[in-house]
OpenMM code with the backbone's topology and positions (N, CA, C; nanometers):
from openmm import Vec3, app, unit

residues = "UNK UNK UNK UNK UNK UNK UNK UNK UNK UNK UNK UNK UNK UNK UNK UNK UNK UNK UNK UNK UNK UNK UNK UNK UNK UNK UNK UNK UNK UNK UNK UNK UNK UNK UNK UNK UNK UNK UNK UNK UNK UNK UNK UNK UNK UNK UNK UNK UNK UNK UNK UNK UNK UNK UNK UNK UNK UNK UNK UNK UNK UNK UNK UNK UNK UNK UNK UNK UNK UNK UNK UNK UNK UNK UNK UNK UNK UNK UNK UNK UNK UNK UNK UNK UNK UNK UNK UNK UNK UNK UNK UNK UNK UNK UNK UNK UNK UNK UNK UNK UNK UNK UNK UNK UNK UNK UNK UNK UNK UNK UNK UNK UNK UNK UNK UNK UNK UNK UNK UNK UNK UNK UNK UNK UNK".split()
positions = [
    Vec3(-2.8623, -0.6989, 2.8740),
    Vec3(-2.8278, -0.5857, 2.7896),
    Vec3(-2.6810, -0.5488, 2.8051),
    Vec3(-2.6278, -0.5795, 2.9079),
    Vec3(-2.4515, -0.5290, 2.9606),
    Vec3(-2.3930, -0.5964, 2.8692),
    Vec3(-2.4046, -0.7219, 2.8697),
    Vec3(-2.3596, -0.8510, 2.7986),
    Vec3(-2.3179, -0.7980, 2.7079),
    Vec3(-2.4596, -0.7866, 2.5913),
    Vec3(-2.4930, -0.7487, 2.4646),
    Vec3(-2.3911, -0.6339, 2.4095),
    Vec3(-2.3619, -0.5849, 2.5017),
    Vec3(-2.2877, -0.3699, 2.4998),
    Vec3(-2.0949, -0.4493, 2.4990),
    Vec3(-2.1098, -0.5142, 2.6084),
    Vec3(-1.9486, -0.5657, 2.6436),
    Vec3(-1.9126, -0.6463, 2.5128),
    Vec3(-2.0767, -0.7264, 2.4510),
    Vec3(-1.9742, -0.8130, 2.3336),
    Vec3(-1.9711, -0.7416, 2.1982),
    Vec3(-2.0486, -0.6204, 2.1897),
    Vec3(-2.0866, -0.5211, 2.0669),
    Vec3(-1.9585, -0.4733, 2.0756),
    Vec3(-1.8890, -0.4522, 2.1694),
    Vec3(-1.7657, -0.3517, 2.1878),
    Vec3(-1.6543, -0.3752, 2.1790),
    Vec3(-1.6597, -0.5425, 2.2404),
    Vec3(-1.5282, -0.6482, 2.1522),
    Vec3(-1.5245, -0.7027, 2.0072),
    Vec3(-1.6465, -0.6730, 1.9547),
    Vec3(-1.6703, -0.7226, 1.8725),
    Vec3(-1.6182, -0.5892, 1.7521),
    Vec3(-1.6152, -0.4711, 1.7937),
    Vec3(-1.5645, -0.3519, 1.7215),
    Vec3(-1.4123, -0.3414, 1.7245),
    Vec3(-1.3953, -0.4111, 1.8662),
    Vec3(-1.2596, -0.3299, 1.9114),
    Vec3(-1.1746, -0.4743, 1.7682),
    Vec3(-1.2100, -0.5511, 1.7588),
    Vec3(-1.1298, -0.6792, 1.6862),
    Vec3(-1.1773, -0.6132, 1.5423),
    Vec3(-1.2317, -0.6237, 1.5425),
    Vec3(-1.2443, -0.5459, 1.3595),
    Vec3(-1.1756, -0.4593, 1.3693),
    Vec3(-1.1535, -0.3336, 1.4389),
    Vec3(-1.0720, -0.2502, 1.3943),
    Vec3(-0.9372, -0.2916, 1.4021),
    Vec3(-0.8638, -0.4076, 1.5139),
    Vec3(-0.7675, -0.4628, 1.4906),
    Vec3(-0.7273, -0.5134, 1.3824),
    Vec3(-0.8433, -0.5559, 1.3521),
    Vec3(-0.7823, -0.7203, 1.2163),
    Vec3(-0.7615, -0.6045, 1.1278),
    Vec3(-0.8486, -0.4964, 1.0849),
    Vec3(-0.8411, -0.4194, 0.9978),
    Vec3(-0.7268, -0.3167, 0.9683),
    Vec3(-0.6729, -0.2569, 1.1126),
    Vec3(-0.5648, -0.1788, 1.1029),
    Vec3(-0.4837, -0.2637, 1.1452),
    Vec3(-0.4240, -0.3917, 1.1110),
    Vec3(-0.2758, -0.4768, 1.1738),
    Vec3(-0.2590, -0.4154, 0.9931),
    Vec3(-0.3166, -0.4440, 0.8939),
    Vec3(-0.2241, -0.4129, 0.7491),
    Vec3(-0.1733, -0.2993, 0.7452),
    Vec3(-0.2390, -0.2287, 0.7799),
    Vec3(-0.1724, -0.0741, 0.7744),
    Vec3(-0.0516, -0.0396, 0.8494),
    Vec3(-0.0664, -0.1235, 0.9381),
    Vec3(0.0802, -0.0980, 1.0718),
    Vec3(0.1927, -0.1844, 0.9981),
    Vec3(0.1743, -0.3264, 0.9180),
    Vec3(0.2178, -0.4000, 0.8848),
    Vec3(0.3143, -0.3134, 0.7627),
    Vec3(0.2099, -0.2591, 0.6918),
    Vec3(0.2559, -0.1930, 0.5798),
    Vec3(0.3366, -0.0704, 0.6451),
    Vec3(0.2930, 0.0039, 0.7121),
    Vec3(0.3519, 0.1201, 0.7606),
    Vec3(0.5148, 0.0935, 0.8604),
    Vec3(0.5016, -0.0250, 0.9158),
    Vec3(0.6726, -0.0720, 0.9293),
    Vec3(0.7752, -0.1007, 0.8057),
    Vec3(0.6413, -0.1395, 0.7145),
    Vec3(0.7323, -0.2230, 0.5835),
    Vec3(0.8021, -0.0398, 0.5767),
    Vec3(0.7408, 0.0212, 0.5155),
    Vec3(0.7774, 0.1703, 0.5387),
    Vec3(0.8845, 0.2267, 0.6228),
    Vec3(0.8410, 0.2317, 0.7255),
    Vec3(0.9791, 0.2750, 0.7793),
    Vec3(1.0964, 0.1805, 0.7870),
    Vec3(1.0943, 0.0598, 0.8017),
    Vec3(1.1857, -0.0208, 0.7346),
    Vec3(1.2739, 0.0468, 0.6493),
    Vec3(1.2339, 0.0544, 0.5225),
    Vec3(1.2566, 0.1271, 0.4023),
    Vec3(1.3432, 0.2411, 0.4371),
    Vec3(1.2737, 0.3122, 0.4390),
    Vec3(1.3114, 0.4776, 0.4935),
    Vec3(1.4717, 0.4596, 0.5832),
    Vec3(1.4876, 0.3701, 0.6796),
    Vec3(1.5497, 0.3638, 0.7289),
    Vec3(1.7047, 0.2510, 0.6970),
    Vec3(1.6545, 0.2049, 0.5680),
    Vec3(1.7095, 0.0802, 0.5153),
    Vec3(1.8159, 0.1833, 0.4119),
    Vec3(1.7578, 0.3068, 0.4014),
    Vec3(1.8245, 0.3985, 0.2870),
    Vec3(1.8592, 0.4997, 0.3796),
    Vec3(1.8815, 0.5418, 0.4922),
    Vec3(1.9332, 0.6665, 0.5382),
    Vec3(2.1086, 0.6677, 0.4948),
    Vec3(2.1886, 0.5350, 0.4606),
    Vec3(2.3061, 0.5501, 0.4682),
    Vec3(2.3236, 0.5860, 0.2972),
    Vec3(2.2357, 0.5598, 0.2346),
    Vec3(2.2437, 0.6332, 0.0944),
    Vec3(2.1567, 0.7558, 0.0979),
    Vec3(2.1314, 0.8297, 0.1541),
    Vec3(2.0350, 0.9465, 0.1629),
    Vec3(2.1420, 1.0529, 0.2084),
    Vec3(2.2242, 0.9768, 0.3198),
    Vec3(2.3605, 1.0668, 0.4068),
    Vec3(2.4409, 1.1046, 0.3140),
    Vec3(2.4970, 0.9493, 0.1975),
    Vec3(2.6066, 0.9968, 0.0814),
    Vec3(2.5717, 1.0962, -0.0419),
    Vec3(2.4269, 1.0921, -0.0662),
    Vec3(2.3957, 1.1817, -0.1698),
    Vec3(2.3737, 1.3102, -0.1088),
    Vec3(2.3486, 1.3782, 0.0362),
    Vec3(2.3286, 1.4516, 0.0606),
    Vec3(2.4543, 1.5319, 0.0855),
    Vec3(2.5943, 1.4567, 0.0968),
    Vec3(2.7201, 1.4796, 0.1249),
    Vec3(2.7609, 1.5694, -0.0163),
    Vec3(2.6940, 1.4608, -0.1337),
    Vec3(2.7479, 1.4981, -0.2548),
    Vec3(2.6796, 1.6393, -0.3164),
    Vec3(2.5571, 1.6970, -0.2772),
    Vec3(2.5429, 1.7673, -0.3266),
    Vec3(2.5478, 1.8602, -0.2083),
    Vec3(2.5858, 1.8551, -0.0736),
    Vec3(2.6524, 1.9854, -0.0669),
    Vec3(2.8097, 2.0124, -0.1089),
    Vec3(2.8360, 1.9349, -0.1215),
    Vec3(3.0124, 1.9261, -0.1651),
    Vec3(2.9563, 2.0072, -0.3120),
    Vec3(2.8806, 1.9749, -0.4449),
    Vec3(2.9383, 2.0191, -0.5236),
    Vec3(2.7994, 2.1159, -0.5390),
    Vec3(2.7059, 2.1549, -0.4473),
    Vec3(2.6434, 2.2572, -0.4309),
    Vec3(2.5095, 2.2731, -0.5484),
    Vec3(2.4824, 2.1648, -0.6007),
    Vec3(2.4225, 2.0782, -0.6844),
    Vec3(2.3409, 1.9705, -0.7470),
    Vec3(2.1925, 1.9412, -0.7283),
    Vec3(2.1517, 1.7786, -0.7238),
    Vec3(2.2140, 1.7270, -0.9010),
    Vec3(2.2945, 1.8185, -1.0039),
    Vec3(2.3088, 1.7448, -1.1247),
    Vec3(2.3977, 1.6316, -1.0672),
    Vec3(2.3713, 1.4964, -1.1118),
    Vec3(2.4448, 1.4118, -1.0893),
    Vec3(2.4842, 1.3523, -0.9482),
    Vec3(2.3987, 1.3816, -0.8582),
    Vec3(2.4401, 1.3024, -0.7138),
    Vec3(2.4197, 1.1653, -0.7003),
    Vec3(2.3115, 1.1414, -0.7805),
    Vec3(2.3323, 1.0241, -0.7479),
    Vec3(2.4018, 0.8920, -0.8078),
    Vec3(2.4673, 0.9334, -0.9274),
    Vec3(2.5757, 0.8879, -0.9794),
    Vec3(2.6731, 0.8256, -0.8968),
    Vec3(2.6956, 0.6975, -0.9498),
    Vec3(2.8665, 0.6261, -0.8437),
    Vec3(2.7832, 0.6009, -0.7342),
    Vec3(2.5998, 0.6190, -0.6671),
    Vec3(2.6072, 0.5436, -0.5601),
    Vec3(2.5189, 0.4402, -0.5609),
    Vec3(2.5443, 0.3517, -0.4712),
    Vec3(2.4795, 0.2427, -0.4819),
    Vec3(2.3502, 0.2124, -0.3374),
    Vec3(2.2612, 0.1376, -0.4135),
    Vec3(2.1785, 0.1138, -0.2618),
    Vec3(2.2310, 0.0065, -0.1992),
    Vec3(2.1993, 0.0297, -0.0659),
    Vec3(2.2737, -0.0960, 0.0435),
    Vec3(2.2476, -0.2273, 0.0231),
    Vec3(2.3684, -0.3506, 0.0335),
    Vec3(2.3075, -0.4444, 0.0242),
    Vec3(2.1833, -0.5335, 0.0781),
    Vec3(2.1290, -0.5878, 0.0188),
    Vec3(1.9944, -0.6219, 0.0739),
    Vec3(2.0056, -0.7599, 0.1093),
    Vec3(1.9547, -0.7599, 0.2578),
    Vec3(1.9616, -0.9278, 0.3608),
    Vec3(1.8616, -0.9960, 0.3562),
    Vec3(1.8583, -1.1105, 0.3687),
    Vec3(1.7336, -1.1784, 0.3224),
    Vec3(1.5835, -1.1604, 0.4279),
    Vec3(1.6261, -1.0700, 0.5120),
    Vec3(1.5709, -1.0550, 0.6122),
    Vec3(1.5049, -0.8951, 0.4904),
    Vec3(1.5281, -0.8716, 0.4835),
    Vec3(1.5163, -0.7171, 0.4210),
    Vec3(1.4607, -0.7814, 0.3270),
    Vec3(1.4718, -0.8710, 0.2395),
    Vec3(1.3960, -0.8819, 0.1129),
    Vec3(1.2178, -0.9422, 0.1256),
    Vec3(1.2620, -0.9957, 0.2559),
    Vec3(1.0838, -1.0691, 0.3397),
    Vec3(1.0669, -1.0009, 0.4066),
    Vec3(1.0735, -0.8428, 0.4698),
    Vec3(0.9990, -0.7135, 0.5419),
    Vec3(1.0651, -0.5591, 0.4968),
    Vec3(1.2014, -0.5430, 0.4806),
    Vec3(1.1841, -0.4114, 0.4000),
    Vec3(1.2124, -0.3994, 0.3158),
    Vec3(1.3350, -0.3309, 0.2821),
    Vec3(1.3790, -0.2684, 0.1251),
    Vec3(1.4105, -0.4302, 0.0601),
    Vec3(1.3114, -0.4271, -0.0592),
    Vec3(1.3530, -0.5678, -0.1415),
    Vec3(1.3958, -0.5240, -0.2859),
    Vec3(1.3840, -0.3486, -0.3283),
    Vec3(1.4633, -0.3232, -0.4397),
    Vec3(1.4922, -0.1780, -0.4389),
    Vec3(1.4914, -0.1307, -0.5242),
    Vec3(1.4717, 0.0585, -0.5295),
    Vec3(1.5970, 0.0654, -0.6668),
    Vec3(1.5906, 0.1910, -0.6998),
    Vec3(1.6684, 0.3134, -0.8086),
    Vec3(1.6853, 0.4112, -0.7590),
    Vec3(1.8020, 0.4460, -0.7741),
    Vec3(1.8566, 0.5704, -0.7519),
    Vec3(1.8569, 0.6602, -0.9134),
    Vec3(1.7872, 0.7578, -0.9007),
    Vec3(1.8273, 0.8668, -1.0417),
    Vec3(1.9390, 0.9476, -1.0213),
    Vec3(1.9804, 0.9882, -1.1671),
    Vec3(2.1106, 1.1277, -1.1605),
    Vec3(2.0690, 1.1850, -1.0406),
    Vec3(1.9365, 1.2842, -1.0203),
    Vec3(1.9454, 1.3823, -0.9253),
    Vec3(1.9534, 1.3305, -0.8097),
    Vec3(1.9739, 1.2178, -0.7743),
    Vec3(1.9695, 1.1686, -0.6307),
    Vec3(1.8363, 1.1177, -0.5566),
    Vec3(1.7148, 1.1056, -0.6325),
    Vec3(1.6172, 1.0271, -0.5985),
    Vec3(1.6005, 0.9028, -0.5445),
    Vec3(1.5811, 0.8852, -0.3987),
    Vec3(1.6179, 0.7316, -0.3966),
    Vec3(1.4450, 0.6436, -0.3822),
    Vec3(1.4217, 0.5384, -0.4786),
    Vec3(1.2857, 0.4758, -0.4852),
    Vec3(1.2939, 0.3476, -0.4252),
    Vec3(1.2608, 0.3089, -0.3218),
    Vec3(1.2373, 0.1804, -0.2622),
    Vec3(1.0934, 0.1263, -0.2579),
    Vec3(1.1299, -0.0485, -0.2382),
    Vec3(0.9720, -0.1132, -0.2565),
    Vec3(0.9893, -0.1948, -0.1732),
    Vec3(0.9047, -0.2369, -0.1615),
    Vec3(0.8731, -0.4088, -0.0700),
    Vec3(0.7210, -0.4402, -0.1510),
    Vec3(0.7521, -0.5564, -0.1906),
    Vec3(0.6069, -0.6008, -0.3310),
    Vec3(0.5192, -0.7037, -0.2066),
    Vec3(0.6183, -0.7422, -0.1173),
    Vec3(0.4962, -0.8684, -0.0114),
    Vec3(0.3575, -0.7459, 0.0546),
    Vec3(0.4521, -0.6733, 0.1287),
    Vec3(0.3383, -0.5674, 0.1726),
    Vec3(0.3103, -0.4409, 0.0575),
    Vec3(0.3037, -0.4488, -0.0557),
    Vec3(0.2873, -0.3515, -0.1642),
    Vec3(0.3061, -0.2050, -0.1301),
    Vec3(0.4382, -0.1777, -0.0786),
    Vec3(0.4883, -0.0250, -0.0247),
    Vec3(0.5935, 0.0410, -0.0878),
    Vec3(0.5582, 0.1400, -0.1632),
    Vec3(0.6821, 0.1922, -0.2588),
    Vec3(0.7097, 0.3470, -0.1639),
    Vec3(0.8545, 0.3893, -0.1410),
    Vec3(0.9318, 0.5044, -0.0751),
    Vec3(0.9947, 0.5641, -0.1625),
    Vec3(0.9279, 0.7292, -0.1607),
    Vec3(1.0440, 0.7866, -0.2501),
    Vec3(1.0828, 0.8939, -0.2075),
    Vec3(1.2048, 0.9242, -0.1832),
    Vec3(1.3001, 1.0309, -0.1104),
    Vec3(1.3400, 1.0777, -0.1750),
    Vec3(1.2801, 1.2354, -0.2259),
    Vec3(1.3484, 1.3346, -0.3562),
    Vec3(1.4215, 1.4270, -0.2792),
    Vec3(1.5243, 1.4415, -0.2872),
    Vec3(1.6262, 1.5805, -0.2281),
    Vec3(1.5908, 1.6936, -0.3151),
    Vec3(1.6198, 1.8361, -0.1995),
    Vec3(1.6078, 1.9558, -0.3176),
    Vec3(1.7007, 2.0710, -0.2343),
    Vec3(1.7380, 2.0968, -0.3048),
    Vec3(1.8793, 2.2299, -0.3304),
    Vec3(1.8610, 2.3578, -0.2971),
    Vec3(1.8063, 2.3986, -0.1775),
    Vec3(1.7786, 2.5363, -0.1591),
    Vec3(1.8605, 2.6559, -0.1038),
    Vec3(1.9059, 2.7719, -0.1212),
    Vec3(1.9781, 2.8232, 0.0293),
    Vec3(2.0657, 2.8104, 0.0463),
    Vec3(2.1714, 2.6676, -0.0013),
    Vec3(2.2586, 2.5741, 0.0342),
    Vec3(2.2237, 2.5001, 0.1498),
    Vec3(2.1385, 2.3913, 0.1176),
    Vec3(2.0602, 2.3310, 0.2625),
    Vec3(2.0333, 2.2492, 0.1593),
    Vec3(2.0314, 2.1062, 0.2011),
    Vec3(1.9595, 2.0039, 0.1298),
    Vec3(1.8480, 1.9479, 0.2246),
    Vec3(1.7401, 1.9756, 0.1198),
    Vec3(1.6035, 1.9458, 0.2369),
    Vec3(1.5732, 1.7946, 0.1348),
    Vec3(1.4630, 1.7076, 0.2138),
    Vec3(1.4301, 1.5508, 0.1607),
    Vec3(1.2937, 1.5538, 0.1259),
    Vec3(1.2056, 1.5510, 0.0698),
    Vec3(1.0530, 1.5315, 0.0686),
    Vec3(1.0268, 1.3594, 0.0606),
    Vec3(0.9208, 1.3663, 0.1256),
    Vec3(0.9177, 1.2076, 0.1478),
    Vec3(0.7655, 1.1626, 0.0777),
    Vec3(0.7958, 1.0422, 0.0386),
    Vec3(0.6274, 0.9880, -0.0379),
    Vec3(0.6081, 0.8861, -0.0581),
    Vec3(0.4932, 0.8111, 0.0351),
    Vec3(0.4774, 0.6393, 0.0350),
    Vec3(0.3706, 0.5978, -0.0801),
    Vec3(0.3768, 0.5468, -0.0668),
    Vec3(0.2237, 0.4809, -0.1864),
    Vec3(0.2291, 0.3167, -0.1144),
    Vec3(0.1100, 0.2978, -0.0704),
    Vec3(-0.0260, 0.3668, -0.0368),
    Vec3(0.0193, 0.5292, 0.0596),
    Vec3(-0.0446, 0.5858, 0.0730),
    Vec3(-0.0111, 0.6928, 0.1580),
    Vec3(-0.0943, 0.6383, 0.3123),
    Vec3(-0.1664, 0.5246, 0.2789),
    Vec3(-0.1699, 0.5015, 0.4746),
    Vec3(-0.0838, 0.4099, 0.5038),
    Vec3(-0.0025, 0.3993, 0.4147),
    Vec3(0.1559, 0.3215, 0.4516),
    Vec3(0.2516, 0.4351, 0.5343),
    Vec3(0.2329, 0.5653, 0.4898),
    Vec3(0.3108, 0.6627, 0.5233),
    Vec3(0.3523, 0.7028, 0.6900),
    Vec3(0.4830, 0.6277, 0.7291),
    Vec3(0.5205, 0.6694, 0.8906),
    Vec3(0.4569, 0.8213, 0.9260),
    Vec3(0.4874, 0.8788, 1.0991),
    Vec3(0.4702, 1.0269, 1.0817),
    Vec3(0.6129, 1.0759, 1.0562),
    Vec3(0.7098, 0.9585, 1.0068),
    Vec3(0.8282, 1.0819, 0.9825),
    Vec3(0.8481, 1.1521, 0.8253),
    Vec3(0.7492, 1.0733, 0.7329),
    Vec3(0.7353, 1.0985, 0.6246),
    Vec3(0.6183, 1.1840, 0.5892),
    Vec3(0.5343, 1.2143, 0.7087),
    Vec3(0.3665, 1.2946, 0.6585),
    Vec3(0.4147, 1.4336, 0.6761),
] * unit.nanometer
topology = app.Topology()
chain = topology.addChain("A")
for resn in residues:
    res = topology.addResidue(resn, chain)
    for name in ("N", "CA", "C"):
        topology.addAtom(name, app.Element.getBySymbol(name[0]), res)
């Protein structure tokens, strides 16, 4: 019966592995991302406290170039909108990032949003 209990229990503990490696997989592709754009997140956030404003921040900027290393685990595309929205993807692990800035107070705060949402790091929940 010990046997039976020790192999019932490896036998759970590996399913839940095999099962949650995608989610971790996906959830690096994620922060990858997130982190693949902080140096365009810094310049648009520059720009709209400079002109105290999201009309037009994200105008004139560009997303970082992308390494081939980045195109086979993180950021492999994204758009930037006028207001400074920045949208990143990775299509191998199907993980889209979107970092909307907003104008409050004079404080630029970031809201963060993965799809899948159990892609979502805890720096984005």
């Amino acid at each position: 019966m010990r046997h039976f209990s020790v192999l019932l229990l490896l036998t759970a503990c590996w399913s839940l592995a095999a099962y949650g490696s995608q989610d971790f997989t996906s959830t690096s592709s994620a922060t990858g991302i997130i982190q693949s754009l902080s140096k365009t997140k810094s310049e648009i956030t520059r720009k709209i406290e400079a002109q105290k404003s999201l009309e037009n921040a994200g105008l004139g900027v560009a997303l970082p170039a992308m390494t081939e290393k980045d195109r086979g685990y993180l950021l492999e595309g994204g758009h930037i909108t006028s207001n400074g929205t920045l949208v990143g993807f990775n299509s191998k692990y199907r993980v889209l990032v979107v970092l909307e800035p907003t104008y409050r107070s004079g404080a630029v705060e970031w809201r963060c949003k993965v799809i899948p949402a159990t892609a979502s790091p805890k720096s984005c929940q």
